[in-house]
C-alpha positions in Angstrom: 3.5 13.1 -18.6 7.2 11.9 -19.7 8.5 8.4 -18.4 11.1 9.8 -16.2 8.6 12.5 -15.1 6.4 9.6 -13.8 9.2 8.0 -11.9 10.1 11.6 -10.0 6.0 12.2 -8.8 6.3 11.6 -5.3 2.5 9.7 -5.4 4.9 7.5 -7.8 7.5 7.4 -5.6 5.5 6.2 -2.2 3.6 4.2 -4.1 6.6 1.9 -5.9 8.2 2.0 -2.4 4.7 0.4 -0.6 4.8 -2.1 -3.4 8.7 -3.5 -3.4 9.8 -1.8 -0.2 13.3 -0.1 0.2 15.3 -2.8 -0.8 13.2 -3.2 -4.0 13.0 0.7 -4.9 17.0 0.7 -6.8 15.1 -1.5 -9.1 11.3 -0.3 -9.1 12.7 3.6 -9.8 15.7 2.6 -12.8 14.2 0.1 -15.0 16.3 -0.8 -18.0 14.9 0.0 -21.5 14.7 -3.4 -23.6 14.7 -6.6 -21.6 17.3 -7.5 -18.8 18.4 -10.5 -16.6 17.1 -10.7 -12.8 21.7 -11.4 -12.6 21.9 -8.2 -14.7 20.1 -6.2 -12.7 21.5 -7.5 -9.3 25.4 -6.8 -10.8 24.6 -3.0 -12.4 22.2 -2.0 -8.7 24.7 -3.4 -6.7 21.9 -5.5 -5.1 21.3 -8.9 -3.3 19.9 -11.3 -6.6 17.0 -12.2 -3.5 16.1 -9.0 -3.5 16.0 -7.9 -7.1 14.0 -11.0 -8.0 11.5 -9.8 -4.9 11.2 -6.6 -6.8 10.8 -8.7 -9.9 8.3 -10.9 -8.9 5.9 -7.6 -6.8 6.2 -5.6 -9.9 4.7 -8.6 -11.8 2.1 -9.2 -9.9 1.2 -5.4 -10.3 1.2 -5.8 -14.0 4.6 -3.3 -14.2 6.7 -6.0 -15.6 6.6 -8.8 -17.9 8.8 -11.4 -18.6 10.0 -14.3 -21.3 11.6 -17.3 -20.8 14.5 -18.7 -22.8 16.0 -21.9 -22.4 19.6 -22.6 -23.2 20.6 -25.1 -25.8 23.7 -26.1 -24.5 22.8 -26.5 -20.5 19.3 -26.1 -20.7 18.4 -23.5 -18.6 16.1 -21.0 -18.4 17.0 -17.1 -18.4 14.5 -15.1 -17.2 14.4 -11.7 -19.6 12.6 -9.1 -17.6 10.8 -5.9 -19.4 9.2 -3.4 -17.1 6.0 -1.5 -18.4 4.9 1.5 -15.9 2.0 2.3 -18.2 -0.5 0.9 -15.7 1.1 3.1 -12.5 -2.0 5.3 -13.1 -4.9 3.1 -13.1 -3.2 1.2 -10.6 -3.5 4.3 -8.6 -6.6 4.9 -8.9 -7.5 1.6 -7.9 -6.1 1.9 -4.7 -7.8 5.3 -4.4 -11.2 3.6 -5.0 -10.1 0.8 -2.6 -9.0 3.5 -0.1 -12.3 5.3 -0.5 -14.1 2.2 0.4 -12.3 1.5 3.3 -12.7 4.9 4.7 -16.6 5.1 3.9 -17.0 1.9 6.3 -14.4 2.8 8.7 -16.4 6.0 9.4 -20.0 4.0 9.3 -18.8 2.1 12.0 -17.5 5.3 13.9 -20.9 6.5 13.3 -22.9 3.5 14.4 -21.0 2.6 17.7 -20.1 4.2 21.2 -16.7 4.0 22.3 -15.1 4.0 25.6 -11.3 4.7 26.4 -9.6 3.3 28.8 -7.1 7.3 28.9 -4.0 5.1 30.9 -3.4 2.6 28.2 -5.4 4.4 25.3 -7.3 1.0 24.5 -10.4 1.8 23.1 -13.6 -0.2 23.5 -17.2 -0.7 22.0 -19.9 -0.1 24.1 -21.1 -3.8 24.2 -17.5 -4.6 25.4 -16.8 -2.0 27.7 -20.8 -2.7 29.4 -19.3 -6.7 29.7 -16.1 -5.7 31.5 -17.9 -3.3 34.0 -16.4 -0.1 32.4 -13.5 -1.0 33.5 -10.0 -1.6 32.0 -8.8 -5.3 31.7 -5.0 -4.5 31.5 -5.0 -1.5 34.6 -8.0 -1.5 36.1 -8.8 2.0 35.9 -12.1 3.0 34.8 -12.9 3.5 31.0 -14.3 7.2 29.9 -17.3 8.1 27.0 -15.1 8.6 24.2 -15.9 11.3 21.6 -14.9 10.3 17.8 -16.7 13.5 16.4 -13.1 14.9 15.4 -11.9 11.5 14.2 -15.1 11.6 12.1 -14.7 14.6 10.8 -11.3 14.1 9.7 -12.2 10.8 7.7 -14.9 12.6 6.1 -12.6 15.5 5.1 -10.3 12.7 3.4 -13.2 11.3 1.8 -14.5 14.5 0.5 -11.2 14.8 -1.0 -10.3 11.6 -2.8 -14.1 11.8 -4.5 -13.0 15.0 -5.5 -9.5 13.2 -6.9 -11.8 10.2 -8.6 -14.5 12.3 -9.5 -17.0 10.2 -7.5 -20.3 11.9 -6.4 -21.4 11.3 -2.9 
C-alpha cells in the first residue's frame, strides 16, 4: 500500500485521530518528507506550537516519529528536527487488535460468570452480590431492581470477537 494511500484508510484515519486527537490530526495526517522543526510545522498548519509539539511528542511515543537534536553554536540552543516514520501504523494496529481482543474475551467471561440486575429508571446495573446487599433495591430511586438478561450483549461481543480472530488470524 502507497504512503498517501495509508494516510486516506479510514482504520488509519480513526486510529491517528485516537492517538493525537483533533487538534493533533493537521499534523499526524501531512507529515513533511525530510526533517522539520516543531516552529515549522506550527507556522505551515497554522497551529498552536502547544499543540503541534503534543502531536509531536504522542506520535513519538508510538514509535511514528523520531527526532535529533542540534544545538546552536552561536546561542546554544537546541532545535528539535522531527522525522515522521508511519511504517509501524500496521503493527501498531494490530497490537491494539490483539489488545482489543483480550479485553473483549474477559469482558464477556465476566458477563458469563455473573447475574446482573437493573435498576430500568436510572439504567444502573448491578451484580448479584450487590444487588442481594442493597435488598434489590435501587440506592439512587428506590425502585426495585429487575433480573437482567445479557444474552444479546453476549452475543454481540462474541460476534466482534469472532471477527477480529478472523482479522488476526487467531484460532479460538
Amino acid at each position: 500500500m502507497a504512503f498517501e494511500d495509508l494516510l486516506e484508510a479510514p482504520v488509519v484515519q480513526k486510529y491517528l485521530h485516537e492517538l493525537v486527537g483533533p487538534k493533533g490530526m493537521p499534523v499526524a495526517v501531512s507529515p513533511p518528507d525530510g526533517e522539520v522543526t516543531d516552529e515549522e510545522l506550527a507556522e505551515r498548519l497554522d497551529l498552536e506550537l502547544n499543540d503541534v509539539r503534543r502531536a509531536l511528542f504522542i506520535l513519538y511515543e508510538n514509535d511514528l516519529a523520531t527526532y535529533r537534536r542540534v544545538r546552536d553554536e552561536d546561542s546554544g540552543w537546541l532545535t528539535y528536527l522531527w522525522t515522521f516514520d508511519y511504517d509501524n501504523i500496521p503493527e501498531n494496529l494490530h497490537e491494539e487488535m490483539d489488545r482489543l481482543l483480550d479485553a473483549l474475551e474477559d469482558r464477556r467471561e465476566y458477563e458469563l460468570e455473573n447475574e446482573f440486575y437493573l435498576c430500568e429508571v436510572c439504567s444502573i446495573r448491578f451484580e448479584f452480590g450487590e444487588a442481594m446487599d442493597l435488598g434489590f433495591e435501587c440506592p439512587e430511586c428506590g425502585s426495585p431492581v429487575e433480573a437482567m438478561e445479557n444474552t444479546d450483549l453476549v452475543d454481540a461481543m462474541e460476534e466482534r470477537i469472532g471477527n477480529l480472530r478472523s482479522d488476526l488470524g487467531v484460532k479460538a
